[in-house]
N, CA, C and O atoms as a GROMACS GRO file, in nm:
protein
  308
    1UNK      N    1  13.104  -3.526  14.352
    1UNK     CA    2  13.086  -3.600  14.474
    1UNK      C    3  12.996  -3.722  14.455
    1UNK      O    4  12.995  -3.821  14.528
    2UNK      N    5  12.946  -3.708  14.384
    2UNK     CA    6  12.808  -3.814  14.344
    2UNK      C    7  12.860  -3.936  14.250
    2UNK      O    8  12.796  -4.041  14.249
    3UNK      N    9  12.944  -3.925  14.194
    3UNK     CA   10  13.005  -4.028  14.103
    3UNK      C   11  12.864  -3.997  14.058
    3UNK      O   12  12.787  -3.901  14.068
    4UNK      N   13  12.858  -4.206  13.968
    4UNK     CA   14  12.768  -4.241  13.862
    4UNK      C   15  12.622  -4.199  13.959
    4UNK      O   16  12.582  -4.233  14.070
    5UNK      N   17  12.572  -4.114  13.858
    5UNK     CA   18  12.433  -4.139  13.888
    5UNK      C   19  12.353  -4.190  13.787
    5UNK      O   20  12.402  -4.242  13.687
    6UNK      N   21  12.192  -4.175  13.812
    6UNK     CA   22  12.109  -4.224  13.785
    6UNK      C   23  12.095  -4.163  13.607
    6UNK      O   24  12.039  -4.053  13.604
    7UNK      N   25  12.133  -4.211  13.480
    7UNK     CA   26  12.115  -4.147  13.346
    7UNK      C   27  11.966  -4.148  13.281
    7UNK      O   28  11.946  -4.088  13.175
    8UNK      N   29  11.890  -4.200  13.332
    8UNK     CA   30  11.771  -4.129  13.315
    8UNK      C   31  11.726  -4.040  13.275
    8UNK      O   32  11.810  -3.953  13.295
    9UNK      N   33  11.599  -3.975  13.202
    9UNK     CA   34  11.582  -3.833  13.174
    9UNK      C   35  11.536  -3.756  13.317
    9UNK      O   36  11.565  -3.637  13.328
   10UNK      N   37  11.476  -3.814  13.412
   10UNK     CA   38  11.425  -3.719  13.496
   10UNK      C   39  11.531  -3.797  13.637
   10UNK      O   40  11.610  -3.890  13.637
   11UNK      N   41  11.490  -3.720  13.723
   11UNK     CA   42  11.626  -3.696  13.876
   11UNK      C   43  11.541  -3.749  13.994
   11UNK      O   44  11.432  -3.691  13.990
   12UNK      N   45  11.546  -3.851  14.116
   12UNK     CA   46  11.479  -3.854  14.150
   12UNK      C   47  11.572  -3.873  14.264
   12UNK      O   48  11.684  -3.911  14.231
   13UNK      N   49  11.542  -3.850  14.436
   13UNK     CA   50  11.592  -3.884  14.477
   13UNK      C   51  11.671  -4.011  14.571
   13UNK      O   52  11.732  -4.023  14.677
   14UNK      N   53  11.616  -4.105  14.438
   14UNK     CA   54  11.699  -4.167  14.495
   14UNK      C   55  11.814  -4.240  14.424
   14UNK      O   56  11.833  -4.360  14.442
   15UNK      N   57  11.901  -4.153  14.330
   15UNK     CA   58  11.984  -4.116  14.287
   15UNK      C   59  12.101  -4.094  14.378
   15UNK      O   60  12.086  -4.027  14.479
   16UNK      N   61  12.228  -4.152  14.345
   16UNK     CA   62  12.341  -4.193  14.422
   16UNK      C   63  12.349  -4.061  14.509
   16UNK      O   64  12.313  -3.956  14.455
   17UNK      N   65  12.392  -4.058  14.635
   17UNK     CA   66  12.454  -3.967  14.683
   17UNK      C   67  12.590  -4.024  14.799
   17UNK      O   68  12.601  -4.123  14.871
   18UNK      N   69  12.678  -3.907  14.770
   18UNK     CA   70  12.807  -4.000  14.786
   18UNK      C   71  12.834  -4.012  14.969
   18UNK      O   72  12.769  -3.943  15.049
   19UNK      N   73  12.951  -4.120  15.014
   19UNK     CA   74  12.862  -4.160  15.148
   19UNK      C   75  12.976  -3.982  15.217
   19UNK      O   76  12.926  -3.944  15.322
   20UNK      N   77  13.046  -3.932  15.192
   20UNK     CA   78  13.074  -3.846  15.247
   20UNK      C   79  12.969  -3.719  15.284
   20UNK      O   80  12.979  -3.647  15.383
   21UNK      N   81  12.877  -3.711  15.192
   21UNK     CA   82  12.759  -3.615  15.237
   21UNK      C   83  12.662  -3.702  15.313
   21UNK      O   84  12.598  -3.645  15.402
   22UNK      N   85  12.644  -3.805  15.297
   22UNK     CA   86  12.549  -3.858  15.364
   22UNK      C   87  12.600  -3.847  15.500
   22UNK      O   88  12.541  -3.792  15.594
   23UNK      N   89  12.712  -3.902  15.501
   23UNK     CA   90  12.810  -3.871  15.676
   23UNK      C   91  12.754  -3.746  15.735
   23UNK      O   92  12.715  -3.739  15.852
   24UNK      N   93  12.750  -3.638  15.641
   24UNK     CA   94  12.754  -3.503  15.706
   24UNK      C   95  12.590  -3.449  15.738
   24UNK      O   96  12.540  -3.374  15.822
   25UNK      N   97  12.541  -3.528  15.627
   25UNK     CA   98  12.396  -3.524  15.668
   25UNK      C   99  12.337  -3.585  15.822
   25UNK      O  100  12.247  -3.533  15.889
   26UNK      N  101  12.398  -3.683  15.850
   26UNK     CA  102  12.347  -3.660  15.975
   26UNK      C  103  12.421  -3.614  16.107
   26UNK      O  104  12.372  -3.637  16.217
   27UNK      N  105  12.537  -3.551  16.090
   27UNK     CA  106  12.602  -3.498  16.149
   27UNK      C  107  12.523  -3.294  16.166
   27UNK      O  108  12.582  -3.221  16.245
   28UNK      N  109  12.451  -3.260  16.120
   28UNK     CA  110  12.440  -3.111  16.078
   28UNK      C  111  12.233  -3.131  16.147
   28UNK      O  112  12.148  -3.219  16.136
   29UNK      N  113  12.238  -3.014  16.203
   29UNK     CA  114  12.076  -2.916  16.255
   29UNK      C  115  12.014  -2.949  16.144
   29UNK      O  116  12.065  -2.967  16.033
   30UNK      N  117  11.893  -2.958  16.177
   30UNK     CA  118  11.781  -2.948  16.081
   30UNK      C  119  11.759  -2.815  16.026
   30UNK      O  120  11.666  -2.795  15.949
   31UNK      N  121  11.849  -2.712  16.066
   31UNK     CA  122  11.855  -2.559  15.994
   31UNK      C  123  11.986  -2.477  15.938
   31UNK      O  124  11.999  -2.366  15.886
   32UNK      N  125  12.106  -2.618  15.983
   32UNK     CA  126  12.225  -2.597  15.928
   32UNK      C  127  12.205  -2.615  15.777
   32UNK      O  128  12.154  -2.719  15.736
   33UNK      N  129  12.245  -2.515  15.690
   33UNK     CA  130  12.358  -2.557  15.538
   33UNK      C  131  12.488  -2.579  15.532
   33UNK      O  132  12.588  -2.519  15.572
   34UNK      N  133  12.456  -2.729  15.441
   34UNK     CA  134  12.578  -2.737  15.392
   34UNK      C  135  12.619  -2.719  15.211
   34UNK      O  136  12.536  -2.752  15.126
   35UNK      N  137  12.718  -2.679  15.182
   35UNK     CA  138  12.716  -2.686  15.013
   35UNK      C  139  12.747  -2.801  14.975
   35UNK      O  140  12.792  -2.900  15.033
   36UNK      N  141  12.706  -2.770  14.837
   36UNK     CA  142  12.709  -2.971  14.777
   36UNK      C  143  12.725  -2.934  14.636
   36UNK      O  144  12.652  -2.844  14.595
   37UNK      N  145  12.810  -2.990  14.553
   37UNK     CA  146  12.830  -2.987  14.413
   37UNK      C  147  12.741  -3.121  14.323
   37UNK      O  148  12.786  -3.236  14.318
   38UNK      N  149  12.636  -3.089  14.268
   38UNK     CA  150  12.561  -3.154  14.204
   38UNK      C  151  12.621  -3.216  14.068
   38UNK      O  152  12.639  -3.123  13.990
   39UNK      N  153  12.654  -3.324  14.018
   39UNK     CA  154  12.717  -3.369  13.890
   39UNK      C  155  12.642  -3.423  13.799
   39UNK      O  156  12.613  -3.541  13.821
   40UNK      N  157  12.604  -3.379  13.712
   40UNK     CA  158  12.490  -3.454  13.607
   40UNK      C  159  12.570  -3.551  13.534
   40UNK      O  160  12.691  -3.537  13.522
   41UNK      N  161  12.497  -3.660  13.480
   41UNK     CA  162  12.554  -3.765  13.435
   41UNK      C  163  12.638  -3.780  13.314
   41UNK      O  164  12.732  -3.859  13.305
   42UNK      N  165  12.608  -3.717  13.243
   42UNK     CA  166  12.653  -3.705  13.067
   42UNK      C  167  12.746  -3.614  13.080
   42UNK      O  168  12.710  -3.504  13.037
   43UNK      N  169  12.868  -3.617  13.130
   43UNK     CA  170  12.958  -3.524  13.127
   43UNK      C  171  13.032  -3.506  13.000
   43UNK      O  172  13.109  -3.410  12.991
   44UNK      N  173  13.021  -3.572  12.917
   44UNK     CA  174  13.108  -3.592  12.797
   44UNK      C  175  12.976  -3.523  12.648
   44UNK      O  176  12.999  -3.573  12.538
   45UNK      N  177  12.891  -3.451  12.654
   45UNK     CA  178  12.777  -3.376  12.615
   45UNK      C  179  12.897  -3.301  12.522
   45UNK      O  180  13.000  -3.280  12.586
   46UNK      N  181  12.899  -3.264  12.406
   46UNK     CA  182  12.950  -3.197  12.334
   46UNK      C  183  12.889  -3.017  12.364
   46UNK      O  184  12.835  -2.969  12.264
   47UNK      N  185  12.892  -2.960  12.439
   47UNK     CA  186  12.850  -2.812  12.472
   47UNK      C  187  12.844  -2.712  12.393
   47UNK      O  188  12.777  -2.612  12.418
   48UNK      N  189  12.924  -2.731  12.273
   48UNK     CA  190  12.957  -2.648  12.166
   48UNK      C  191  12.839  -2.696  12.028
   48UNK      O  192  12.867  -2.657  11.915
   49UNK      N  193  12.746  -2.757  12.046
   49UNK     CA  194  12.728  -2.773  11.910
   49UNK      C  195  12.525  -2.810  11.962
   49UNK      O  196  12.488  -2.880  12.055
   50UNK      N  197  12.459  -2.753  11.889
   50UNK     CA  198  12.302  -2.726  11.893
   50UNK      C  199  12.218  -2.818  11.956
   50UNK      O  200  12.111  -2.783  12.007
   51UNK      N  201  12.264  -2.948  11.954
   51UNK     CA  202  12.216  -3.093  11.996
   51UNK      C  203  12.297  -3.074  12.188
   51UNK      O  204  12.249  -3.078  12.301
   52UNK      N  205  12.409  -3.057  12.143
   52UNK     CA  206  12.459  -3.067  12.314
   52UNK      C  207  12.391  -2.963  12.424
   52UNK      O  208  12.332  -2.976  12.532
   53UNK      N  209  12.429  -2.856  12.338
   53UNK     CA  210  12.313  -2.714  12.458
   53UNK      C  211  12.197  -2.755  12.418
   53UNK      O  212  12.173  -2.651  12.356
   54UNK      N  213  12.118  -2.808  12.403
   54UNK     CA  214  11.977  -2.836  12.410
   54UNK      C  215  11.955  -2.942  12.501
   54UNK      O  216  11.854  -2.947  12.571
   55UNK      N  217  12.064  -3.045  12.505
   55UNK     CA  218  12.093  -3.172  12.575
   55UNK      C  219  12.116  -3.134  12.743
   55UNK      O  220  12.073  -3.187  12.845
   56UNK      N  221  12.213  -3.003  12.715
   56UNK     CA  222  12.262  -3.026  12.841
   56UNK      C  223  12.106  -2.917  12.903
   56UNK      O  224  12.036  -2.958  12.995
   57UNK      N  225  12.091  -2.845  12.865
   57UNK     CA  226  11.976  -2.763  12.914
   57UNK      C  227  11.809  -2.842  12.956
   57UNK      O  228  11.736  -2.804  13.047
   58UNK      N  229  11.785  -2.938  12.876
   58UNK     CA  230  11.703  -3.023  12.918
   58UNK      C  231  11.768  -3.081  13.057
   58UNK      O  232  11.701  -3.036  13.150
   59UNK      N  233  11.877  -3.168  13.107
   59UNK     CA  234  11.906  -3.216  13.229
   59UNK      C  235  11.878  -3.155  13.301
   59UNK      O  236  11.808  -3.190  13.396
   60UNK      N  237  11.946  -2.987  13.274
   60UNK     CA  238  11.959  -2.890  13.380
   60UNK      C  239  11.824  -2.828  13.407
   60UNK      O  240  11.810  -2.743  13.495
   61UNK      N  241  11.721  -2.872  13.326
   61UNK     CA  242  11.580  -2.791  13.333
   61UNK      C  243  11.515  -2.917  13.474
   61UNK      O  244  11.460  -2.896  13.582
   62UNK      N  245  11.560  -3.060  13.396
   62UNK     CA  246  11.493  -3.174  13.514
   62UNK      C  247  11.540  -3.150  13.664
   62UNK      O  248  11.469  -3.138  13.764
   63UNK      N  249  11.674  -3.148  13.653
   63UNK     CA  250  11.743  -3.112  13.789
   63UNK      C  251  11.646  -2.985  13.889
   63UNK      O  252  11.571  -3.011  13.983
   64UNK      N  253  11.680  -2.829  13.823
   64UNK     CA  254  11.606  -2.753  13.882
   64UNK      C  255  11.460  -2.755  13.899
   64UNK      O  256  11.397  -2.656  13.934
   65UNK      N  257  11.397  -2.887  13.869
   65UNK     CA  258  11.227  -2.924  13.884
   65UNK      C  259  11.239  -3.030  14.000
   65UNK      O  260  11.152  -3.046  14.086
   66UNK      N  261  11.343  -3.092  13.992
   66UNK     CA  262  11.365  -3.173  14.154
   66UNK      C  263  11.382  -3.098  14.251
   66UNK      O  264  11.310  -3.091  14.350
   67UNK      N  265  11.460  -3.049  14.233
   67UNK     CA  266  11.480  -2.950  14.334
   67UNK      C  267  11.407  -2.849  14.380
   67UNK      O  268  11.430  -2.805  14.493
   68UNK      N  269  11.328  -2.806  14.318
   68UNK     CA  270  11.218  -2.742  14.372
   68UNK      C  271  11.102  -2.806  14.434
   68UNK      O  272  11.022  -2.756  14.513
   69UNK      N  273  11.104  -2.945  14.378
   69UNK     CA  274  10.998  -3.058  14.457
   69UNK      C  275  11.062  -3.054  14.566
   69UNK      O  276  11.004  -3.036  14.673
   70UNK      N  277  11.199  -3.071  14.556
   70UNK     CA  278  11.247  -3.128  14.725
   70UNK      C  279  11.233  -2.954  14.834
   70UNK      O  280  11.237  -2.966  14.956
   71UNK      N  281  11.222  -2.858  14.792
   71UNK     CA  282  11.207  -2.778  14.841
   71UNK      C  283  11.087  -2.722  14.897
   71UNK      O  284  11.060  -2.657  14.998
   72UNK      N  285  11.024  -2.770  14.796
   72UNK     CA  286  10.799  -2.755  14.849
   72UNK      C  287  10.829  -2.865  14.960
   72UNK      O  288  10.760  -2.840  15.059
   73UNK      N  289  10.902  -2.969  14.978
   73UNK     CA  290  10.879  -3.052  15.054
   73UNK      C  291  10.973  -3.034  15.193
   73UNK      O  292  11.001  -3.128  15.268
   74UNK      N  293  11.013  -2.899  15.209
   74UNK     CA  294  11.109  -2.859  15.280
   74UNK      C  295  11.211  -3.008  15.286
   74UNK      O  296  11.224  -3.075  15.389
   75UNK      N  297  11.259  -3.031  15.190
   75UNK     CA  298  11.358  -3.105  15.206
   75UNK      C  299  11.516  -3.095  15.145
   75UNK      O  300  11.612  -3.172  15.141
   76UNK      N  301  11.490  -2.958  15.102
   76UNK     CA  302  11.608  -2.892  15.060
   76UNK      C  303  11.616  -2.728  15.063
   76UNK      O  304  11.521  -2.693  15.133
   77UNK      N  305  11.674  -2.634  15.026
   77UNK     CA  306  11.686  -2.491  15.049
   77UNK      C  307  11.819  -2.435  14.916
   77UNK      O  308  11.853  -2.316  14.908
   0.00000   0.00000   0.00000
């Protein structure tokens, strides 16, 4: 949903988000969920080989540290 984002090592938010969630974002309660498919940038990461799972596991370590910021900040769930 996000197309190109931000390739950076760390995630911040203000990193593309695509205008169809944004639509829905302000369409939805301040206690409604909605789901959202998160796309990290480097999709083409070789997964199979010692450099790529280390690669892709670092993104995925930055990602779940945003997200927990945005969550201390009740700004996500």
């Amino acid at each position: 949903m996000a197309g190109d984002i931000n390739t950076s090592s760390t995630i911040s938010s203000d990193d593309k988000i695509s205008t169809s969630l944004t639509s829905e974002l302000t369409k939805i309660s301040e206690n409604e969920q909605i789901p959202v498919i998160i796309t990290l940038p480097n999709q083409k990461i070789a997964f199979n080989t010692a450099a790529g799972k280390s690669q892709i596991e670092s993104e995925q370590k930055n990602l779940i540290t945003f997200l927990k910021n945005e969550k201390s900040k009740k700004q996500g769930k």
